[in-house]
N, C-alpha and C positions, 0 to 999 in steps of 0.2 A: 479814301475818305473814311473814316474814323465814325461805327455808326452800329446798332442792332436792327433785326430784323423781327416779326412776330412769327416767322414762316419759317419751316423747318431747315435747319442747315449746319447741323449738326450729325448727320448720319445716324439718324434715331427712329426706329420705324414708329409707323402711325404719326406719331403731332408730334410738335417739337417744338419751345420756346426758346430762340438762338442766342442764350447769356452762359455758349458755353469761351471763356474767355475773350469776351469781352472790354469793349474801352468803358470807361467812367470820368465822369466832367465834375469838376467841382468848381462853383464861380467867385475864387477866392482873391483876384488882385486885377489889378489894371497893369499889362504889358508894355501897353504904346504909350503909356502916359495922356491919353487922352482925357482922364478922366471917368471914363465908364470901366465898367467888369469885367474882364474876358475871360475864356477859358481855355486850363489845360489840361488835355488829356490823354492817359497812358492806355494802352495795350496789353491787357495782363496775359494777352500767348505771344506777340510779337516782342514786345518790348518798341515798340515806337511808340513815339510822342508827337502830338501834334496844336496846334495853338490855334483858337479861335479868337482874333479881336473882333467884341463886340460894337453894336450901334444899335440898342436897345433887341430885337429880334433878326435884324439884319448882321450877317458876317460881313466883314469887310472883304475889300479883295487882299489885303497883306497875310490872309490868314497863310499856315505852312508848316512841313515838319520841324520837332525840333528834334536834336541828336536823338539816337535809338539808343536805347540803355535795354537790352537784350538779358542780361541778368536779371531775373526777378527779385533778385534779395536784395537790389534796390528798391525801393518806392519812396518818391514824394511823403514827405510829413511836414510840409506846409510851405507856406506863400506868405512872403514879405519884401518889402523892400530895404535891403539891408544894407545899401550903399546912400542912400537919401538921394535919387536922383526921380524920386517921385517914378518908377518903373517897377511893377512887383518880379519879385527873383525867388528863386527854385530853392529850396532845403530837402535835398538828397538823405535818408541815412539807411544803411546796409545791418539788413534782420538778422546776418551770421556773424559780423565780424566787429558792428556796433562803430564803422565807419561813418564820416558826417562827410557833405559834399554841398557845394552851393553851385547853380549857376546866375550867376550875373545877366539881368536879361533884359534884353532890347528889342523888344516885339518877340518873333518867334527867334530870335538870332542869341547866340549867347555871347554878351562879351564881353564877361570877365568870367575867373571860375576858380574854384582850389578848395581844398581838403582844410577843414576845421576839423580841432581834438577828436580823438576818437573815445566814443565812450560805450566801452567793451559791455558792461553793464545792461542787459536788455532791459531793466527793469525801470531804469530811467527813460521817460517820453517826452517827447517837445513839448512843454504843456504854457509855450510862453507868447503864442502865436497862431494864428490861426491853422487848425493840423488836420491833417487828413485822419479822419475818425473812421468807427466801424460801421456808422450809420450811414458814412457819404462815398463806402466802399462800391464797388460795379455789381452792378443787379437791377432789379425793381423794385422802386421805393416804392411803398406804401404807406398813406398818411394814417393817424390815428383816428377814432370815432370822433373826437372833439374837431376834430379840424376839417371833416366834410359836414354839411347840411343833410338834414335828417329827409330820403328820398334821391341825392345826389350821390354820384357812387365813383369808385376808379377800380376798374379791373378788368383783367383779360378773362373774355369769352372765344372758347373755341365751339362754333354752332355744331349741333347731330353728330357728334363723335361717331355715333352707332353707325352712321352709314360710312365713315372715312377710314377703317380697320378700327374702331376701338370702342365696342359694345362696353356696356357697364363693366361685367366680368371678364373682357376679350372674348377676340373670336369663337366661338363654341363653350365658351363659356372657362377655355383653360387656362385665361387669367394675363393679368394687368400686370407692370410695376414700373412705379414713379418712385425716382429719385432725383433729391435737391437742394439746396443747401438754403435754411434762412437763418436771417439774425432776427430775433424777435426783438420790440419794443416795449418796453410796458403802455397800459393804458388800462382804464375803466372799462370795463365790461365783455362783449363778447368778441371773438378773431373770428376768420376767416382765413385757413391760408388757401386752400381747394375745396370744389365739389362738381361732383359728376350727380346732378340732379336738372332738376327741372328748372328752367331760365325763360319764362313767357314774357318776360318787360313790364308783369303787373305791378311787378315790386311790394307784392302784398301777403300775405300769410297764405293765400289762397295757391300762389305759386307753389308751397312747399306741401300743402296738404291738398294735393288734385286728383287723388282718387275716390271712387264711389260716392263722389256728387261733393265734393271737396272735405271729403272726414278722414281721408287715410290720407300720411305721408308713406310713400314706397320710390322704389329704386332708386334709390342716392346712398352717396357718401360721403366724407369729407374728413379730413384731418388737420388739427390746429389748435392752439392752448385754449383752453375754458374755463372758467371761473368757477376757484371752490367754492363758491357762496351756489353757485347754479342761475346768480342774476345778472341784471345789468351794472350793476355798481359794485361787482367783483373787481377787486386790485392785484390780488393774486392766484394765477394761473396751474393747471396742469396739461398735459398731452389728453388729448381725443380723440376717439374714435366716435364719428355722428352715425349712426344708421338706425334701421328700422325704431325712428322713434324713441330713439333712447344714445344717451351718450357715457362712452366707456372710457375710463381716463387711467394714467398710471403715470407718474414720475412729477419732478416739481419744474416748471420753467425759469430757465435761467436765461434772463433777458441781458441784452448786451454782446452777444457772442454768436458767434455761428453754430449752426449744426449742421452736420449732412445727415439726411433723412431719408427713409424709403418705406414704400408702403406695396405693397404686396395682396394683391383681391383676385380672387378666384371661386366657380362652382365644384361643386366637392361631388364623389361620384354619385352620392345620392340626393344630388341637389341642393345642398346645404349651401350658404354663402361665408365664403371663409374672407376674413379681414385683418392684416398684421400690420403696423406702424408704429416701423425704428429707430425711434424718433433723439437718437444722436450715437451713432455710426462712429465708429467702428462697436460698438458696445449691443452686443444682442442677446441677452443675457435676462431672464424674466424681467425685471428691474427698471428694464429699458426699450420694454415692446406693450403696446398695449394689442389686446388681441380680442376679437369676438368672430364669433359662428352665429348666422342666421339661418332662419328656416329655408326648406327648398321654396315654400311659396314667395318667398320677398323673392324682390328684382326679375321676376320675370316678364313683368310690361311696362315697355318703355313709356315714359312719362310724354305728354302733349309734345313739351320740346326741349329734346334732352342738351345739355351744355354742360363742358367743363371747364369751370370757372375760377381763376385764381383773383383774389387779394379783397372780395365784399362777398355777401351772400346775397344770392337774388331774389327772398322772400324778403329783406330787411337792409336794403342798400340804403349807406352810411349810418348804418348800426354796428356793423359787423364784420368790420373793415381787420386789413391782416397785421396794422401797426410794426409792419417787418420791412427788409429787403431780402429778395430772392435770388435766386440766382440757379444756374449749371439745370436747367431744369430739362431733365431727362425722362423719355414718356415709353415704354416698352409693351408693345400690344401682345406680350408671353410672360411667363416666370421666369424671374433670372436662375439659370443653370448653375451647380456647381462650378463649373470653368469661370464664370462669369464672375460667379463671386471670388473665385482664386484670384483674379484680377484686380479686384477690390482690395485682396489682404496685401497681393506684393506692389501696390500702389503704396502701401502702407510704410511699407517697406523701404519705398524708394523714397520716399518725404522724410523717412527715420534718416537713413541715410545723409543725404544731402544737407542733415542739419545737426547730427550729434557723431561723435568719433567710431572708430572700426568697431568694438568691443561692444556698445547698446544697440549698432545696427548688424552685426550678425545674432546677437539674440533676440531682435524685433524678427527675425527672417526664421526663427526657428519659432518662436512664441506664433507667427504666421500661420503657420501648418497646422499647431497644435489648437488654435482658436477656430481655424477653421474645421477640422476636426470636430470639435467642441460643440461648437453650434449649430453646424448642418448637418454631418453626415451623417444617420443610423448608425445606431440610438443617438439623439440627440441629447446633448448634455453630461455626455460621457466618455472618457479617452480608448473606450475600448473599437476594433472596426469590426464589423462582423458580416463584409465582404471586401472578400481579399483585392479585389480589382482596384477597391483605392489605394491600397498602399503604393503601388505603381504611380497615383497619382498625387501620393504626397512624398515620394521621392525627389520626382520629375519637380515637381514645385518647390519641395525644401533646396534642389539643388540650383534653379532660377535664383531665388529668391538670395541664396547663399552668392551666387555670382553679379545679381544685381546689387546688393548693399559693397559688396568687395570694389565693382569697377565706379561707385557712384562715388564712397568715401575716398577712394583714390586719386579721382578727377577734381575732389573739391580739394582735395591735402593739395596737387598740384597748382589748382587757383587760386591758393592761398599763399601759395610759394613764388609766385606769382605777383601776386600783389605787393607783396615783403620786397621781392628784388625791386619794382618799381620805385617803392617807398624810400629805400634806400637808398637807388641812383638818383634819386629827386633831389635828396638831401645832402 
């Protein structure tokens, strides 16, 4: 049964928000011809489909799988009924090969189907029909300021982190990191996309400023676009970092699109509170991190009731909502490790791969090594290494990375050779 969870299940120490591949519903046609809306929805790690006809909030009992389309570089780009038999029906089209696909549909059943023109051209979009957009993509939607009541809020609270492994700064203080992907929306004034702060349920200023008889705000933080104006009827955003009292910003927001994100907080050996947010990954590069150090005296006492909060703010709920969807949202109660991040690059790697020919994905696999180089290791921001022990480990990695693009461009040249011989015994 086709469904998320709020409860960890993703194999992610501390907390865990489970949209890591994930189904997504979109309520774009009527199946059974009943007349009402139902839904269908895909699997973005199985590749299963499954069909919900509706009856206003009731499922019916015909609900059921439909075929498993296992390939991901299929997806759905919309719902219509294109046979006139009052039934809406499937428009398949393929993100590598710019292949188009219908299925014919009869409740969850399909029964008619076939290949429409193919149009090679990625740059052309269904734009004639209702389409699967980037807003109604799997995650957590979050609605914009205008569209909740001023006091009415929608987001996830996870209650006392601090006692469940994941202190402000982590365990002993040697540090947090969250990564995750949103699509921002625009809207008027201010976001929210997280905070690890204070969440009493007053919903009042008093929440955010609780210490020394309500005049200090202290231990929180939070990351998410802010308004160059610094008001509430700011239209245009950048990246921020909230803490002690002040907000540090760096880069312009570009709404519509995804980011993968990460943010990185940790106590520093003499106390200092260190804050870094990478706020669109793989790019870590000053340009594209906002960064502050606070004193050792912040965050050292836990606020009344400490919560980490994704998509409102809990001093200004439906103020300050995250006008985004979320997703892949991953919670690490340590700093991610060199290996960790190598992981990151030849991820990189393997999407280069899978999507452009042998030639730009073995120089994604070596640009890999040398970016990671670049940004992490001693001295950072420099190609020089000045302990020998990595270079062992950008061997070992240049040579993954070199066999992962080699067997991934190989399998997709053969799924493409593939497809051809079908096409042409069809025909």
């Amino acid at each position: 049964m086709p469904g998320f969870s709020s409860t960890a299940a993703c194999g992610i120490a501390a907390l865990a928000v489970a949209v890591c591949g994930v189904v997504s519903a979109a309520p774009w046609g009527d199946f059974d011809a009943d007349g009402r809306s139902d839904l269908f929805w895909r699997n973005s790690a199985t590749g299963e489909n499954y069909v919900y006809p509706m009856n206003g909030t009731q499922i019916l009992a015909t609900e059921g799988y439909a075929r498993t389309v296992a390939d991901q570089s299929w997806q759905v780009v919309g719902i219509g009924d294109f046979n006139g038999d009052n039934r809406a029906d499937v428009l398949w089209r393929n993100s590598l090969t710019g292949e188009n696909y219908i299925y014919l549909m009869n409740g969850k059943d399909i029964a008619g189907e076939g290949y429409i023109r193919t149009v090679a051209d990625q740059n052309w979009k269904v734009a004639g029909l209702k389409t699967q957009t980037a807003s109604s993509s799997s995650g957590l939607e979050f609605p914009r300021n205008d569209q909740v009541a001023d006091g009415e809020t929608v987001r996830f609270k996870f209650t006392d982190p601090h006692t469940k492994g994941l202190p402000i700064y982590g365990p002993g203080g040697n540090g947090v990191t969250y990564i995750f992907k949103v699509l921002p929306k625009q809207h008027v004034g201010y976001y929210t996309t997280f905070f690890w702060a204070n969440d009493d349920g007053k919903g009042n200023f008093d929440t955010f400023i609780w210490k020394d008889n309500f005049t200090v705000a202290d231990t929180y933080y939070g990351m998410h676009p802010y308004p160059d104006s610094g008001t509430s009827d700011g239209t245009t955003h950048r990246w921020e970092i909230s803490a002690h009292g002040a907000d540090m910003v760096n880069g312009t927001v570009d709404y519509g699109r995804w980011h993968t994100q990460a943010v990185r907080v940790w106590r520093g050996a003499s106390g200092s509170k260190h804050h870094e947010f990478y706020w669109d990954l793989p790019f870590t590069d000053p340009g594209h991190v906002v960064t502050f150090v606070g004193p050792a005296t912040y965050g050292e006492v836990n606020p009344p009731q400490p919560a980490l909060t994704f998509g409102d703010a809990p001093w200004q709920p439906g103020r300050e909502l995250c006008s985004c969807v979320l997703r892949g949202i991953q919670i690490y109660s340590s700093l991610l490790s060199l290996a960790d991040q190598a992981m990151l690059y030849l991820l990189g790697v393997l999407v280069v791969a899978s999507r452009l020919p042998r030639r730009p994905s073995l120089l994604a696999a070596v640009l890999s090594v040398m970016a990671l180089n670049f940004f992490f290791v001693p001295p950072r921001f420099s190609l020089g290494v000045h302990d020998s022990r990595y270079l062992v480990t950008f061997l070992v990695m240049l040579a993954v990375a070199l066999l992962v693009s080699t067997f991934t461009v190989r399998l997709r040249e053969q799924a493409e050779e593939a497809r051809e011989r079908e096409r042409q015994q069809a025909s």
